[in-house]
N, C-alpha and C positions, 0 to 999 in steps of 0.2 A: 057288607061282609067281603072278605079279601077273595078273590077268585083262583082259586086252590088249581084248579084243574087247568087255566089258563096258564098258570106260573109254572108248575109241572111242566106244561109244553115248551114254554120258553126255557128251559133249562135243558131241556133235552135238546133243543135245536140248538142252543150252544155248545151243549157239550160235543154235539155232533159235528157242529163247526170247529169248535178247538181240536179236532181229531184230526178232521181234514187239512188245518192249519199245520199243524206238527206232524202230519205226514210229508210232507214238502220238503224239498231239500235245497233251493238256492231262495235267495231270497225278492228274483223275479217271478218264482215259481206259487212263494208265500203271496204275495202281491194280484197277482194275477186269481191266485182261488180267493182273496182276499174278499175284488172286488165282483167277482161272481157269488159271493156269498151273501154280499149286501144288497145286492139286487133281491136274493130269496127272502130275507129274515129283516130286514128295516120295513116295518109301513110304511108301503107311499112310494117305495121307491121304486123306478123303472131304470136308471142308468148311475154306474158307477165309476170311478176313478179314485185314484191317487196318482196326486201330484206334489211335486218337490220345489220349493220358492228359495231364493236366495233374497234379502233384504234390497229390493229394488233393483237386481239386477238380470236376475234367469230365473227364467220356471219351464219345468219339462214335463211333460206328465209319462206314468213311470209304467203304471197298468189302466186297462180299461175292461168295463164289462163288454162292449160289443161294437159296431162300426159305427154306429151314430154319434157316441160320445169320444170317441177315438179323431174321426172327423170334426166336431165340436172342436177340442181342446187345439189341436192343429192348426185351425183356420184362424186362430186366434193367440198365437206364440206372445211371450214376455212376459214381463209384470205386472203389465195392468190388464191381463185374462179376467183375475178376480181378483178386483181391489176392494171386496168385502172381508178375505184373508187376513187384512192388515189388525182385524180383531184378535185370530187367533195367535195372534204373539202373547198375547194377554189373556185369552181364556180357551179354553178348552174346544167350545163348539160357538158354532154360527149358524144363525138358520136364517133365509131367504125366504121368504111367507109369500112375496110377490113381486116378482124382477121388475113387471114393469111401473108397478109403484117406488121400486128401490133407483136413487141413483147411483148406488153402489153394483148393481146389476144390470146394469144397461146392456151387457156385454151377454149376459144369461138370456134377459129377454128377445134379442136379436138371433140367437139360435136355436127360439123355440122353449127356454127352459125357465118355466115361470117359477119351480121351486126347486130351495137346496137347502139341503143340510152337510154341513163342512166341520169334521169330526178330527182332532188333533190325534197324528201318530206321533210325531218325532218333533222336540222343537228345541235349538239350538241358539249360540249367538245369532248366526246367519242364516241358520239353517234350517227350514219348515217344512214337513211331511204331512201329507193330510190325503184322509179319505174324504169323498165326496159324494154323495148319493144325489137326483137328481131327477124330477117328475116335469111333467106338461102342466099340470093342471097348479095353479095356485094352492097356498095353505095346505100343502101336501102333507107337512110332517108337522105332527104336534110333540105332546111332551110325552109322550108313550115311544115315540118312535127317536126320538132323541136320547131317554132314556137306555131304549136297548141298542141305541148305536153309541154309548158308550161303554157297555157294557161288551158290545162284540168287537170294537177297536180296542180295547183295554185286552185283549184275547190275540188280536193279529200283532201289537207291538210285541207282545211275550213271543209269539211265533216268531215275530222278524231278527227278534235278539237272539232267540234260540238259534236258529237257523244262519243267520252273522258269526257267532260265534263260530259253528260248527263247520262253518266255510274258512272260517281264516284256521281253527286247529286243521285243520286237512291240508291249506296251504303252508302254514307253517312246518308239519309234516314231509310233506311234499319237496319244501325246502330244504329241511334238516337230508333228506336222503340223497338230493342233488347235491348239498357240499359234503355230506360225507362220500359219493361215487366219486368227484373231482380232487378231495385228499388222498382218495387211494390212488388215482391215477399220480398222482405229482407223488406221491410215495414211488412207486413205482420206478418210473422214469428218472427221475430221478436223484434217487435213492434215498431215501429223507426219511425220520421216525414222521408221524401223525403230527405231533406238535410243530416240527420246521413245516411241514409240507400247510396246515393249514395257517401258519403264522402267513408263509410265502401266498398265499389265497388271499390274505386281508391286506398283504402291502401291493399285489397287484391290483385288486379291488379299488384301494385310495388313488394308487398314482394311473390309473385309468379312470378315474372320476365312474367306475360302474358297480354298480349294488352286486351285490356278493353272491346273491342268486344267479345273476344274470350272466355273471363270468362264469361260474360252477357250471353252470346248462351250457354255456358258450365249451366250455374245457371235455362236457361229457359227448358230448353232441359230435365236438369231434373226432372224440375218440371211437364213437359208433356211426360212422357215416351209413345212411339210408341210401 
């Protein structure tokens, strides 16, 4: 018989986690409650991370749950940290049963970390985003704890995209009000309707090779010197 009162629980603790998630406002912020979340709600799990792989050439890791895994990931910079990853270009998750039987985890074993499960956020041409949970003891996570660590990644991507989103409309924002302050200045000064004055913003922008933000801030900035 299905366990009513078990799955109750687990849907409360994710909703409770998707709240915490989409409270967050940057997307170091989402990251960070991400992996302190994984630590509480995956079986098995004692230490967490997300980290970020480029196809053989960079990996950095982005959050961590606490200084052991922080330290771990550090001492161990590149591509070949974990070259069990190279699965998640192609599937979803990966689970480490036992590092030092794996020779894909030789790198795991050597820091103490007999098991992992490695749960796909983002994945790109080049580009690989993954959470990672992370125990001492072998056979840490079965298919229960797998399950619901797709289930609570399927939850942080929605947060990451919300929260991505809502960082560049604010920066986009942000930018609309810096070149409309720098068109009234050049209005101004030199006496120009809105149309010459930001036409004159985009031909200065091209023949200074500088983004158009960055001349607008350059133009407002000095017209309010601090």
């Amino acid at each position: 018989m299905p366990d009513f009162s078990r799955g109750f629980e687990l849907a409360e603790a994710l909703t409770a986690a998707a709240r915490q998630l989409h409270d967050t406002v940057t997307p170091d912020s989402t990251m960070s409650t991400a992996v302190r979340l994984a630590v509480r709600l995956l079986p098995g799990a004692e230490h967490a991370a997300i980290s970020e792989a480029e196809r053989g050439t960079h990996f950095r890791t982005l959050a961590w749950s606490d200084e052991v895994v922080r330290t771990a990931h550090g001492s161990h910079p590149g591509s070949d940290h974990a070259p069990y990853w190279n699965n998640l270009w192609h599937a979803p998750v990966v689970r480490v049963a036992d590092s030092e039987n794996d020779a894909g985890a030789s790198v795991l074993a050597g820091l103490g970390m007999r098991s992992a499960l490695a749960l796909r956020l983002r994945a790109g041409k080049r580009r690989l985003t993954v959470l990672t949970a992370y125990a001492r003891k072998p056979h840490a996570f079965d298919e229960a704890a797998t399950r619901i660590g797709r289930l609570f990644t399927a939850h942080v991507g929605l947060a990451l995209e919300s929260v991505t989103v809502r960082e560049q409309l604010t920066e986009a924002m942000h930018t609309r009000d810096l070149i409309g302050q720098a068109t009234g200045i050049l209005m101004e000064r030199l006496n120009m309707d809105a149309t010459e004055a930001f036409d004159s913003l985009v031909r200065a922008s091209q023949r200074e090779n500088v983004k158009l933000r960055d001349l607008a801030r350059r133009i407002v900035d000095a017209n309010h010197p601090t």
